[in-house]
C-alpha positions in Angstrom: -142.4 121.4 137.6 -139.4 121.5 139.8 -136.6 120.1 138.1 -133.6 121.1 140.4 -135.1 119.9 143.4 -133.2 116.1 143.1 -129.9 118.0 143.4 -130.1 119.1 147.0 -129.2 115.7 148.6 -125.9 115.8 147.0 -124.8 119.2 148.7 -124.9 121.4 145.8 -124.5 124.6 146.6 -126.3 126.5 143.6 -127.8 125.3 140.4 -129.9 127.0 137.8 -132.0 126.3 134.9 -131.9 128.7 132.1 -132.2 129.3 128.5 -129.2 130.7 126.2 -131.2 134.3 127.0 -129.3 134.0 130.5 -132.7 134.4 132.4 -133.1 132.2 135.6 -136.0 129.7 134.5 -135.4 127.6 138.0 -132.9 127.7 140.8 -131.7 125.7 144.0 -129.8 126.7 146.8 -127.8 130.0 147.9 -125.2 132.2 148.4 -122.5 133.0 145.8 -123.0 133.5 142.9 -126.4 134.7 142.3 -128.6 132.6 140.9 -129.0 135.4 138.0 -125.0 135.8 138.2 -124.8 132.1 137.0 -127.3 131.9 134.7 -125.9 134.9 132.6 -122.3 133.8 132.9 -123.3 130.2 131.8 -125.2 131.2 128.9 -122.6 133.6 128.1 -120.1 131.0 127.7 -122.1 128.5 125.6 -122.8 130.9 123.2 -119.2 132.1 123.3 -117.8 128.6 123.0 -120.4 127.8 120.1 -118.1 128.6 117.0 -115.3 126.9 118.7 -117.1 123.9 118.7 -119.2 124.4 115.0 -115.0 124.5 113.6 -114.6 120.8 115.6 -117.9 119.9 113.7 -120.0 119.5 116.7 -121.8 121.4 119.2 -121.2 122.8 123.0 -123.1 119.8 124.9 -121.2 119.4 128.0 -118.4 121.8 130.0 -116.7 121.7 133.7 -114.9 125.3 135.3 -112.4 124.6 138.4 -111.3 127.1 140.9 -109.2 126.0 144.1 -112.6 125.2 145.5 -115.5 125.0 143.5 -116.4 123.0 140.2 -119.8 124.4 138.3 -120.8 121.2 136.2 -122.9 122.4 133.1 -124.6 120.8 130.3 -126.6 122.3 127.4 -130.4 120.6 126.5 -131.1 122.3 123.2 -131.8 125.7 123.7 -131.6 125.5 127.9 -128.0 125.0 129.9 -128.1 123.4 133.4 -125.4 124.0 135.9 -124.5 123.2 139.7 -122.1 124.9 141.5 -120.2 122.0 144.1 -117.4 122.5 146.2 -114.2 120.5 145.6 -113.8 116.9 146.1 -117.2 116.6 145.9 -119.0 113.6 144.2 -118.8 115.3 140.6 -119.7 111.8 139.1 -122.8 111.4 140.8 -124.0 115.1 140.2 -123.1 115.1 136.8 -125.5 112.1 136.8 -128.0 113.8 138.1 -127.8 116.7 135.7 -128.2 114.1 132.8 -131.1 112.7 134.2 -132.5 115.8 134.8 -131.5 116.7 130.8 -134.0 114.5 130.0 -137.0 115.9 131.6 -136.1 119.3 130.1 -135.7 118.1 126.3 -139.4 117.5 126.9 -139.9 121.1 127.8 
């Protein structure tokens, strides 16, 4: 099943689908990063930003990275993160919608 797929309209310019392995489960869209650059570095950080959260008696669920002109959105399902690369002053509401929804269809993974 595609999950990504509902992104595109939006303009996102890269979004993955992976597990907290880093390995690219599904991807959408191209250039920079990698698909497989993105995945890693995503996982990376929610396992990196895991005790941080465990201290604040929860868990990593939801995080946003800015640069002067990109945004990556990224939310964890369980044992899976999603994350979409847009560029700035982008619709970051409505994508972050998206990604929700999506969320949903993956906790059924």
């Amino acid at each position: 099943m595609a999950y990504l797929e509902s992104l595109a309209p939006f303009g996102v310019k890269r979004a993955v689908l992976t597990g907290l392995d880093g390995l690219v489960i599904e991807a959408l869209g191209r250039g920079h990063p990698p698909a497989e650059v993105l995945a890693a570095e995503l996982a990376s950080l929610v396992r990196h930003m895991t005790p941080l959260a465990e201290a604040l008696s929860g868990e990593v669920r939801r995080f946003t990275l800015a640069t002067e002109n990109h945004e990556i959105l990224a939310l964890r399902v369980g044992e899976y993160v999603l994350g979409a690369v847009i560029e700035r002053g982008m619709d970051r509401k409505a994508v972050g919608q998206e990604l929700t929804r999506i969320a949903l269809k993956v906790q059924n993974l």
